[in-house]
C-alpha positions in Angstrom: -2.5 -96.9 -94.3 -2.3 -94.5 -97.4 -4.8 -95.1 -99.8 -4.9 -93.5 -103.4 -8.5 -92.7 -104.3 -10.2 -91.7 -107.3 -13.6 -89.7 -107.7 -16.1 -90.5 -110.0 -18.2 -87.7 -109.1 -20.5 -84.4 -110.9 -18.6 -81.4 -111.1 -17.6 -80.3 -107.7 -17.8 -76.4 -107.8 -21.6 -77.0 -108.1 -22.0 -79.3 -104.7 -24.2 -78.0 -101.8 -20.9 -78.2 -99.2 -23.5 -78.5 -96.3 -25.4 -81.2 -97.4 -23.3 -83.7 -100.1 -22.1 -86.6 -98.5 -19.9 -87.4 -100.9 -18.0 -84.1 -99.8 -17.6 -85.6 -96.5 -15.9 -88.8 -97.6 -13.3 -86.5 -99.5 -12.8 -84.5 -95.7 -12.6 -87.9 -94.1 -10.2 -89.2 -96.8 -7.9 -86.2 -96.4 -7.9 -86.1 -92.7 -6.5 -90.0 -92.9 -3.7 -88.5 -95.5 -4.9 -90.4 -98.6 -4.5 -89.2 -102.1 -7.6 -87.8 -103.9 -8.2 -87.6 -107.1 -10.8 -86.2 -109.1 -12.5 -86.8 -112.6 -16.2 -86.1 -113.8 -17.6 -89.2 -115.7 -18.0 -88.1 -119.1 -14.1 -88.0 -118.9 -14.0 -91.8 -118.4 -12.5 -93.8 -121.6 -11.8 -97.1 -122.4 -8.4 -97.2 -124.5 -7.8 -100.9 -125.7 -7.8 -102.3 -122.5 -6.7 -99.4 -120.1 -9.8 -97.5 -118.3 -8.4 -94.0 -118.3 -9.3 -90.3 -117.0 -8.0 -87.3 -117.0 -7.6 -87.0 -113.1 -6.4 -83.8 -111.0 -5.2 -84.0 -107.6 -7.8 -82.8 -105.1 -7.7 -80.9 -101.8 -10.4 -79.9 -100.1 -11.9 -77.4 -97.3 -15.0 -77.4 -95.4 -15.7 -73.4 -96.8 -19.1 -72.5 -98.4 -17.3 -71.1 -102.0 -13.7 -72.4 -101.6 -13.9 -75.9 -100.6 -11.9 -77.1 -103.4 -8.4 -77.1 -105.1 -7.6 -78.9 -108.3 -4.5 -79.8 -109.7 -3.5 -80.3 -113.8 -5.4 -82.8 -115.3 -3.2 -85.8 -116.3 -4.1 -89.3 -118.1 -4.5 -91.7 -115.6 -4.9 -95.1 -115.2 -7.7 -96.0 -113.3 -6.5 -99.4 -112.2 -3.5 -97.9 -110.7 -5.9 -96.3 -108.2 -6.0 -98.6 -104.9 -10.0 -97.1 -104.7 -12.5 -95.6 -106.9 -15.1 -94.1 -105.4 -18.4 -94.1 -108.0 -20.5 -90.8 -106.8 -21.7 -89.8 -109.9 -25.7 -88.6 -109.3 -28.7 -89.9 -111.2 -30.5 -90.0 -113.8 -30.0 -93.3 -113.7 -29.7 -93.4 -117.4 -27.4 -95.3 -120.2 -24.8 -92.9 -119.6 -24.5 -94.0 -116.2 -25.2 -97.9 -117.0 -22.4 -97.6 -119.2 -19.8 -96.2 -116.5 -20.9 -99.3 -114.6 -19.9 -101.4 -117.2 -16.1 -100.0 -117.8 -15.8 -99.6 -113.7 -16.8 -103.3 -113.8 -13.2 -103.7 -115.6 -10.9 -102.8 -112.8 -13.1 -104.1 -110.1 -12.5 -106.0 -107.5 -8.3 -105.1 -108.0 -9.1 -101.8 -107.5 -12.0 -101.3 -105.4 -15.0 -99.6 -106.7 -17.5 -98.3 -104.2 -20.3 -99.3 -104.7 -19.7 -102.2 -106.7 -20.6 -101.3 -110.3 -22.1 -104.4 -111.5 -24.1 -104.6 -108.3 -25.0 -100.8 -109.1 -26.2 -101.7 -112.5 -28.4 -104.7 -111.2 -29.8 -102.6 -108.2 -32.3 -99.5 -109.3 -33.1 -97.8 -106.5 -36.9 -98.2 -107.1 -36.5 -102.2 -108.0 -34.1 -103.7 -105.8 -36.6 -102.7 -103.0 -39.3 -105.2 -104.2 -37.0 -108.2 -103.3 -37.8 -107.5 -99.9 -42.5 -107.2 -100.2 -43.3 -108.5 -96.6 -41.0 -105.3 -95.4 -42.6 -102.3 -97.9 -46.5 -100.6 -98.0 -47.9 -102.9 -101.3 -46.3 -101.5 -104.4 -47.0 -102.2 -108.4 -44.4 -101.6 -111.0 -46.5 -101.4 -114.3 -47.3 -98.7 -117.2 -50.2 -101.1 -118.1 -53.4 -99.1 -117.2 -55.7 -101.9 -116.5 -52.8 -102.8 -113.7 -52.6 -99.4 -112.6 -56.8 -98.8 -112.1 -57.3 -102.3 -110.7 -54.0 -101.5 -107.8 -56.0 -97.9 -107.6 -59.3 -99.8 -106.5 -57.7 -102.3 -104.5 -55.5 -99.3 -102.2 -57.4 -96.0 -102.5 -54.8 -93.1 -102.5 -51.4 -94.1 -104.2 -47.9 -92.5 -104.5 -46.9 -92.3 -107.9 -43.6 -91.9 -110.1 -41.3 -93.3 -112.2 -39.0 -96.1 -111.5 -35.8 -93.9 -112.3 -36.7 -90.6 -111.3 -34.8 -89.4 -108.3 -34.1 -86.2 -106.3 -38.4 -86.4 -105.6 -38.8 -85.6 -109.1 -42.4 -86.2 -110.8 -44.1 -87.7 -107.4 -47.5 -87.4 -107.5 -50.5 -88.5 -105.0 -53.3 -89.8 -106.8 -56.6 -89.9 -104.8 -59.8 -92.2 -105.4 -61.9 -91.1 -108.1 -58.8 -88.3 -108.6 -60.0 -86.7 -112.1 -56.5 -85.5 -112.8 -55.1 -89.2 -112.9 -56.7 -90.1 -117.1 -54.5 -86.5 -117.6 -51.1 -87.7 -115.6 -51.6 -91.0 -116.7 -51.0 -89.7 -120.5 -48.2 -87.5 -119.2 -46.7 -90.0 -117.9 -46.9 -91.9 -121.0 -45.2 -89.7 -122.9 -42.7 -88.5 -120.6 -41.2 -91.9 -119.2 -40.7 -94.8 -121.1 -39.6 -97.0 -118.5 -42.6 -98.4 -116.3 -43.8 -96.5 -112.9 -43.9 -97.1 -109.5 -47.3 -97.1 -108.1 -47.5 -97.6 -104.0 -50.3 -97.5 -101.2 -50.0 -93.9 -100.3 -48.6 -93.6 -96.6 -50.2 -90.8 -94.5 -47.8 -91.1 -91.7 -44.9 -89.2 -94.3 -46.4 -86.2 -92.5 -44.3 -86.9 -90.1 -41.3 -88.1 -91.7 -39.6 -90.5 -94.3 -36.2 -91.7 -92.3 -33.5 -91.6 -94.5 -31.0 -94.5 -92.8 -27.6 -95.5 -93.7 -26.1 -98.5 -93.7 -22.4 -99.4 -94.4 -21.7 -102.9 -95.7 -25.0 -103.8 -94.6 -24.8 -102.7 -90.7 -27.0 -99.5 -89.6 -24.6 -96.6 -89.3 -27.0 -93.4 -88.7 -30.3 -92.0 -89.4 -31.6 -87.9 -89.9 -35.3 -87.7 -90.4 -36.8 -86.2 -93.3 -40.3 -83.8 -93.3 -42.0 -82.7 -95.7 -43.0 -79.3 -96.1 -46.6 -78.8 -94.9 -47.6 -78.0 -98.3 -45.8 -80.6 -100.2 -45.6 -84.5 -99.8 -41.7 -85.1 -100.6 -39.5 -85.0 -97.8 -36.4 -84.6 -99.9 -34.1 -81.8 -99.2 -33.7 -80.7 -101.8 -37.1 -79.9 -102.0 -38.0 -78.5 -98.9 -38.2 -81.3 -96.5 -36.7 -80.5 -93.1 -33.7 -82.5 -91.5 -34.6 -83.8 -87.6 -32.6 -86.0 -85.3 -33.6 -89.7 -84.8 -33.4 -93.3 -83.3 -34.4 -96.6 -84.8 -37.6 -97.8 -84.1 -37.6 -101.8 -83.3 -39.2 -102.1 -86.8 -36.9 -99.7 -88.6 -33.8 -102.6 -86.7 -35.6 -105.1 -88.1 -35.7 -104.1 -91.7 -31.9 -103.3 -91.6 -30.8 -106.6 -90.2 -33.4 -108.2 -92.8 -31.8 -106.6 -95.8 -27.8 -106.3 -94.7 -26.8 -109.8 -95.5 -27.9 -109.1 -99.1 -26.2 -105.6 -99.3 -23.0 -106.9 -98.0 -23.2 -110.1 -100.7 -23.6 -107.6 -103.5 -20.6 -105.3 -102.3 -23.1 -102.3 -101.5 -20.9 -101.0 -99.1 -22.9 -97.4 -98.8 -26.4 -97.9 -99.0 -29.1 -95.2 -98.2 -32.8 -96.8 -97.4 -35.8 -94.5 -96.6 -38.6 -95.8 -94.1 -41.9 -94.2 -94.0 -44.0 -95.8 -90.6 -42.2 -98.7 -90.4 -42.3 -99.5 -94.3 -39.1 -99.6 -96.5 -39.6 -97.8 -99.6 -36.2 -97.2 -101.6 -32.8 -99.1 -101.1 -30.6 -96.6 -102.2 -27.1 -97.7 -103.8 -26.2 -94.8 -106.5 -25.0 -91.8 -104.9 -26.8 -91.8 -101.0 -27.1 -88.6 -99.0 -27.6 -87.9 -95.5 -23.8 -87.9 -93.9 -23.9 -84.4 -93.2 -27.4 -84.1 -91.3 -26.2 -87.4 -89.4 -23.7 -85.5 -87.9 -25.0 -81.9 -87.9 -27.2 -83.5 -85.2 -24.9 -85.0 -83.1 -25.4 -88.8 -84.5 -22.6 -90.7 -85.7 -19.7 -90.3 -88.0 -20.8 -91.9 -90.9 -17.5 -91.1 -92.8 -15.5 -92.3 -90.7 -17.1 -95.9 -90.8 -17.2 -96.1 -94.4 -13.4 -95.4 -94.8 -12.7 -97.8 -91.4 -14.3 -100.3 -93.7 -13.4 -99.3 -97.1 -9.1 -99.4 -95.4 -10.1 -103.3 -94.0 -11.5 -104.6 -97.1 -7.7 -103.2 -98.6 -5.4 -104.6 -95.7 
């Protein structure tokens, strides 16, 4: 089968080559001989009733500074595309909500992955709390009588905003923390959207599991530790990749929350565990391919596009 494929994706000369797992779909999609095409999202248009881009052929190579060839850019016509891949990166803003909106015109005919409408009704940091009796106990509030009566309840809490990403803004707050009346007004200002506020969970020492699922089955795992001076785990800010296996509990929480990823045609899903507690359900742009298979676990890749070719059979 001989798919053409669209990117919806940030510009690609400035992708870590190592680490983006969206660059690894594009080496997967090559190596099967589909056609690739490439457009940044604020190139998307809406022209009467035609979605349109200005799309350039895309080759690729698995070389630190030349992984990428472009071709001219041409008009194109997005639902002549059999799929569009939507990897555009947070923030998780209007700009964004509004490319799920004109994906949402071509979908299902062509096939948009993730679905954008299930994108849009999915935040990372709120699609979680559907699932309580699997995560550490977790407010969503800006309300400060909320806040300080969760703070007295839990002790030490994990703080940030419900659309930050990247482990942007994530503060621990302690008991009786004399810097929280100062980050509370920061975040005030900062954020108008409310925050997350979660039982803080000692055991990240030791690792937040970042685990992948594709259309809703567990695919592969890398685990993710902080920095022994910083509490995110993210890569991207220091945290340090390590090979893994599922715990019983860490099974349990993906066979509890595939049938729902599957219903909502979140096909590539990236969910982080923290001791057994599900934390984020991840359905923008998830990483972790790369580290999957840099140690030795599965081809992640590979079983998105098996299942990305079936659901177009």
């Amino acid at each position: 089968m001989k798919l053409k494929i669209a990117v919806q994706m940030d510009p690609i000369a400035r992708i870590n080559v190592r680490g983006d797992s969206t660059f690894a779909l594009l080496l997967e999609a090559q190596r099967r001989g589909h056609a690739v095409s490439y457009y940044t999202p604020d190139k998307l248009s809406l022209r009467g009733k035609d979605l349109v881009a200005p799309a350039q052929s895309l080759t690729v190579r698995d070389q630190d500074g030349d992984h990428f060839t472009l071709g001219e850019a041409t008009r194109a016509y997005l639902e002549s595309f059999d799929v569009v891949l939507l990897r555009q990166d947070p923030p998780f803003d209007l700009a964004y909500i509004t490319t799920t909106h004109l994906l949402e015109r071509i979908h299902p005919k062509t096939l948009v992955v993730n679905d954008p409408a299930s994108v849009r009704d999915a935040p990372e940091k709120l699609f979680v709390m559907d699932f309580p009796e699997l995560m550490p106990p977790t407010l969503i509030s800006r309300d400060l009588d909320e806040i300080s009566s969760f703070r007295a309840e839990h002790g030490a809490v994990v703080m940030k905003p419900l659309h930050g990403y990247g482990g942007a803004a994530v503060f621990r707050v302690m008991p009786q923390d004399m810097n929280f009346g100062s980050l509370f007004d920061m975040f005030s200002v900062t954020f108008r959207e409310p925050w997350v506020i979660q039982r803080f969970l000692p055991e990240v020492k030791h690792g937040d599991k970042r685990i992948i699922l594709v259309d809703g089955e567990f695919a592969g795992a890398v685990n993710r530790v902080p920095a022994a001076d910083d509490l995110r785990s993210n890569m991207v800010r220091g945290g340090a990749a390590q090979a893994t296996d599922l715990t019983p509990r860490e099974r349990e929480i993906c066979e509890r929350i595939g049938p729902a990823l599957r219903e909502r045609g979140l096909l590539f899903v990236g969910i982080d565990v923290i001791d057994g507690n599900l934390t984020e359900i991840n359905v923008t742009s998830p990483t972790g391919i790369r580290a999957i298979a840099a140690f030795g676990g599965p081809d992640v890749a590979a079983k998105i596009w098996d299942r990305i070719e079936a659901k177009r059979s």
